[in-house]
C-alpha positions in Angstrom: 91.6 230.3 30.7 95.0 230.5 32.6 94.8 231.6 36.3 97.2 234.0 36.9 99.1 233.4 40.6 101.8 235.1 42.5 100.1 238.3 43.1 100.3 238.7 46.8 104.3 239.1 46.7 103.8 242.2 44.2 101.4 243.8 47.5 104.1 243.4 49.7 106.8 245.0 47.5 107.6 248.6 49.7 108.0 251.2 46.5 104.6 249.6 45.7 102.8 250.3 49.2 104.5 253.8 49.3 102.9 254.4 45.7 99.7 253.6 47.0 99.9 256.2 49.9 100.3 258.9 48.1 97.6 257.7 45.2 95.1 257.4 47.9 96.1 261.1 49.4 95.5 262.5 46.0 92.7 265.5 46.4 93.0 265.1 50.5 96.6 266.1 50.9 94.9 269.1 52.7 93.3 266.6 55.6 95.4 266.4 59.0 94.8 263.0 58.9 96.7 262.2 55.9 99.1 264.5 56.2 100.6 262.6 59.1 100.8 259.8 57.2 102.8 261.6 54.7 104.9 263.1 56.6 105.8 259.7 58.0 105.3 258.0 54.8 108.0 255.6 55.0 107.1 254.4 58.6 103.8 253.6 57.5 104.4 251.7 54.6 106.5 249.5 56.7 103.3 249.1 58.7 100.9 248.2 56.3 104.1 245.6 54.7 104.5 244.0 57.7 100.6 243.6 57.7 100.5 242.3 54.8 103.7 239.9 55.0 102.2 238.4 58.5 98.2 238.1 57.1 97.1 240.4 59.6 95.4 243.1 57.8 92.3 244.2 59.8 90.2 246.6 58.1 88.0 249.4 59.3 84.7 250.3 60.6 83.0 252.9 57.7 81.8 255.7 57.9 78.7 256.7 55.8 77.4 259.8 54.5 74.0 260.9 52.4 74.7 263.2 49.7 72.4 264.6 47.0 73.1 263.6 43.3 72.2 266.6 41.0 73.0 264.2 38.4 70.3 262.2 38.9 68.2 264.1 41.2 68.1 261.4 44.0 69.8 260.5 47.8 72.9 259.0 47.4 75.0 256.8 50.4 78.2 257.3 50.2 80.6 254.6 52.1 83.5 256.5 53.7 87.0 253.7 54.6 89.1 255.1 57.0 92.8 256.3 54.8 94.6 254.2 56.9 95.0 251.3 56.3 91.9 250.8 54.3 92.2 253.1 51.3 95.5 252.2 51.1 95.3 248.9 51.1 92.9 249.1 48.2 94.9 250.7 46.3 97.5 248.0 46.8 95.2 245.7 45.9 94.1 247.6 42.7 97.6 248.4 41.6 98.5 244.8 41.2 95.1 243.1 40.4 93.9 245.7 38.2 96.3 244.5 34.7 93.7 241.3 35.2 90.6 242.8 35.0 91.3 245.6 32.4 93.1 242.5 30.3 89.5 240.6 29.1 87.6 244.0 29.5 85.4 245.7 26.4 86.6 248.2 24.4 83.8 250.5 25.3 82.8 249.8 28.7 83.7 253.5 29.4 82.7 254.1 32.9 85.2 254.4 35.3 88.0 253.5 33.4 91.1 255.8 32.8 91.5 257.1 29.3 88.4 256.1 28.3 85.2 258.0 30.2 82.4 260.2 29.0 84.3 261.8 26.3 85.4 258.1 24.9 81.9 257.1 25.0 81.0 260.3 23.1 82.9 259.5 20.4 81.4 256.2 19.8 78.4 257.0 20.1 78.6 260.1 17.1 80.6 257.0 15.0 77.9 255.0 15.5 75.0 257.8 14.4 77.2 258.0 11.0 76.3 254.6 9.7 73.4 254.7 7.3 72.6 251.3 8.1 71.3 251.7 11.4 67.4 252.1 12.3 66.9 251.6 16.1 68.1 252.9 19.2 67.8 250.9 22.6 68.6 252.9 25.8 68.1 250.9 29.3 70.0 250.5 32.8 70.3 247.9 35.4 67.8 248.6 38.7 69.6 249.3 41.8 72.8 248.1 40.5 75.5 248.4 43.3 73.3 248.0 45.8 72.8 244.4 43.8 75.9 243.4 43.1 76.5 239.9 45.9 80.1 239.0 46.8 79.5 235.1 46.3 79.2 236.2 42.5 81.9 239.0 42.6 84.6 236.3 44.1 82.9 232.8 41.9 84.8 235.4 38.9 87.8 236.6 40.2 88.7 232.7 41.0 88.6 232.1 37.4 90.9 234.6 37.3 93.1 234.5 39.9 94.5 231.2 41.7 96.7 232.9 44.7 94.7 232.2 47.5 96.1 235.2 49.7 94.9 237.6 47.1 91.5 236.3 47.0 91.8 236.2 50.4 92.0 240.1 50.6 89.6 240.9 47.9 87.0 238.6 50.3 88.0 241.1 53.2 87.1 243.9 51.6 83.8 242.6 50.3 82.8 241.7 53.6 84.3 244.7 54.9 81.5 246.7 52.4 79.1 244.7 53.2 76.0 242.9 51.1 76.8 244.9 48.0 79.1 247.5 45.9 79.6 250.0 48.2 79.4 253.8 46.7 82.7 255.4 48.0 85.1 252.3 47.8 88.0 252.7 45.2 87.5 249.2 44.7 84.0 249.4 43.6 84.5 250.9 40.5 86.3 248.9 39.4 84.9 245.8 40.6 81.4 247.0 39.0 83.1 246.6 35.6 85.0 243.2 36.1 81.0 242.0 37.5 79.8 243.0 34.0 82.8 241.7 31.8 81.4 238.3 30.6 77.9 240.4 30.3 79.2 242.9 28.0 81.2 240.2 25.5 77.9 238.6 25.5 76.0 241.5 24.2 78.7 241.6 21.7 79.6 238.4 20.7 76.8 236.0 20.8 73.8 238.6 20.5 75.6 240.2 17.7 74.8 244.1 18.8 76.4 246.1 16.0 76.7 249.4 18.2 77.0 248.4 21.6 78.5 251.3 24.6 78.0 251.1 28.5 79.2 253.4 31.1 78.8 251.8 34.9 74.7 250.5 34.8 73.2 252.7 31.8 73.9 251.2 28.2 73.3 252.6 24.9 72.4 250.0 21.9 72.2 250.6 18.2 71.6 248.6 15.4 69.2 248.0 12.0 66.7 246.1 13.7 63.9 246.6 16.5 62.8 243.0 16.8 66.5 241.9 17.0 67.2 245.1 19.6 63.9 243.9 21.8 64.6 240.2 21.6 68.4 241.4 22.7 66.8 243.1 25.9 65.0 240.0 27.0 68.1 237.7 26.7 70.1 240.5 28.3 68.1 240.4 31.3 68.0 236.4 31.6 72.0 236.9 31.3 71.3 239.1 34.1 68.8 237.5 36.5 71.6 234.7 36.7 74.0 236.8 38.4 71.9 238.3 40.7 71.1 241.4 38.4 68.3 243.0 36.4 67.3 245.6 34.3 64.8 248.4 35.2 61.4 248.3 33.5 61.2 251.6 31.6 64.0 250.7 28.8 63.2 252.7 25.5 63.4 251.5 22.0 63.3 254.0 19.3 63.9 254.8 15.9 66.9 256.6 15.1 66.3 260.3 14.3 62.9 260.8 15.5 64.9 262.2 19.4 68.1 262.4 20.4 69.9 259.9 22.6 70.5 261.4 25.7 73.8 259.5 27.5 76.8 260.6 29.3 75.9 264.2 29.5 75.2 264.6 25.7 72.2 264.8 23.6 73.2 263.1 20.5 71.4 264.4 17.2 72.3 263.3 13.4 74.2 266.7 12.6 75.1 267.6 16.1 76.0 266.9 19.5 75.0 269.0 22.5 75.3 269.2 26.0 72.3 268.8 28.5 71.2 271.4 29.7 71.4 270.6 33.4 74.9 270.7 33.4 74.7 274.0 31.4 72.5 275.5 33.5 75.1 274.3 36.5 78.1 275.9 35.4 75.9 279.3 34.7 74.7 278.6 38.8 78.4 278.6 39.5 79.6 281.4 37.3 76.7 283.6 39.1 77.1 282.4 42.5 81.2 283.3 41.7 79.7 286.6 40.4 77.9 287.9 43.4 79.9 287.0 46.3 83.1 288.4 44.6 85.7 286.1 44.9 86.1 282.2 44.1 87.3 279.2 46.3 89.6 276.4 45.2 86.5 274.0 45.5 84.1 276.5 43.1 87.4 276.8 40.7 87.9 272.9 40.1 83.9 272.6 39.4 83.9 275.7 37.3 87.2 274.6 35.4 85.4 270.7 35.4 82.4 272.0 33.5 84.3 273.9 31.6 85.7 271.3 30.0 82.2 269.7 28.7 81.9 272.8 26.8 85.3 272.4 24.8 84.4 269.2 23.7 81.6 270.0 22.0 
């Protein structure tokens, strides 16, 4: 495999740092903080290029907050960079690195990845529940996963990738910077989760032979004509994934097809139909009520409304 080099002269390119700015204000523009750097937009990116240009990038304390998931119904710790310079210097990063890891990634890896998504992972899912041929259905995650992912792994894979030393040198800072894992909140992070799993996923594929094989971030949908061959799969899977550090959780299902729906990505996948879980419904009717009684709706309660919205036109 050809490392690619010469990355770290792309970082430093101005139009590139002053596009990162204002992709890392995106949603905040609102923010005092980042408005200021807006409004002197041009006198930071010379900042964070001369920065860059003399190796002196020093990154942030974070910030963390706890959040509740609804998704999921559990804490969450969400890491919080300061905007400047450490969001935007992930996006520089990002911007020039991220060609690389999209280049060897699966087709349907779906999670976090633009144009591709729930809705992508959807589709597949209701091509794959067309094919007379299949039998089983395999639905399992990986434990804990961000909080698991180690940098010594993380950076072994991007020096197969990458040879410019200055560039790995700057992915390392923000690992550090993160700390012992993946952390929730980084831009980097989602897209580092998926370059982590990118030799794990054409495994699944390509040596265990998976016919019907989806994963969005840690949960993963397999389908095929077999359950021996889908069990076996799981136990190779998590040798594969003990070796990186990883591992899946112990309450992975293995049905046949048909006899319950699969329920992934929002959706609960039947043979004639596909319908959306009821949690979110029930969420959007919260909203809608909540809208209802005090009489007049926020920008914040719009965009959610308006986001749930769209689950119900897709289906």
């Amino acid at each position: 495999m050809k490392r690619v080099g010469y990355l770290y002269e792309k970082m430093c390119d101005l139009s590139l740092i002053r596009y990162a700015i204002r992709k890392a204000a995106q949603g905040k523009t609102y923010k005092h903080y980042i408005k200021k750097v807006l409004e002197n937009e041009e006198a930071y990116a010379l900042r964070i290029q001369e920065m860059l240009k003399s190796r002196s990038v020093k990154l942030s304390p974070n910030r963390q907050i706890t959040i509740f998931d609804r998704s999921c119904n559990k804490e969450r710790i969400i890491t919080v960079p300061k905007f400047y310079p450490d969001q935007i210097i992930h996006w520089v990063v990002m911007l020039v690195i991220e060609p690389i890891i999209t280049k060897g990634m699966y087709r349907f890896n779906c999670g976090s990845v633009p144009t591709r998504g729930g809705l992508e992972a959807k589709r597949y899912v209701e091509r794959a529940l067309k094919d007379e041929k299949i039998r089983y259905v395999a639905k399992l995650d990986i434990s804990k996963f961000f909080n698991s992912v180690k940098p010594k792994y993380l950076m072994e894979m991007f020096r197969r990738k990458i040879k410019d030393e200055e560039t790995l040198g700057l992915i390392q800072a923000i690992l550090v910077n993160g700390g012992d894992q993946l952390p929730i909140g980084y831009y980097t992070s989602q897209w580092f989760s998926n370059f982590f799993l990118e030799g794990f996923d054409h495994y699944v594929k390509e040596e265990l032979k998976i016919k019907y094989y989806v994963r969005y971030v840690d949960d993963m949908v397999l389908i095929d004509t077999n359950k021996r061959k889908l069990r076996k799969a799981i136990e190779q899977m998590n040798e594969y994934l003990r070796r990186i550090g990883l591992q899946l959780k112990g309450n992975y299902q293995v049905w046949k097809v048909f006899s319950r729906p699969i329920d992934f990505v929002g959706f609960r996948f039947y043979k004639e139909k596909t319908v959306l879980r009821k949690k979110i419904f029930f969420r959007l009717c919260r909203r809608v009520r909540k809208v209802k009684k005090t009489g007049y709706i926020t920008v914040h309660q719009a965009q959610g409304i308006l986001s749930l919205l769209g689950w119900l036109y897709h289906i």
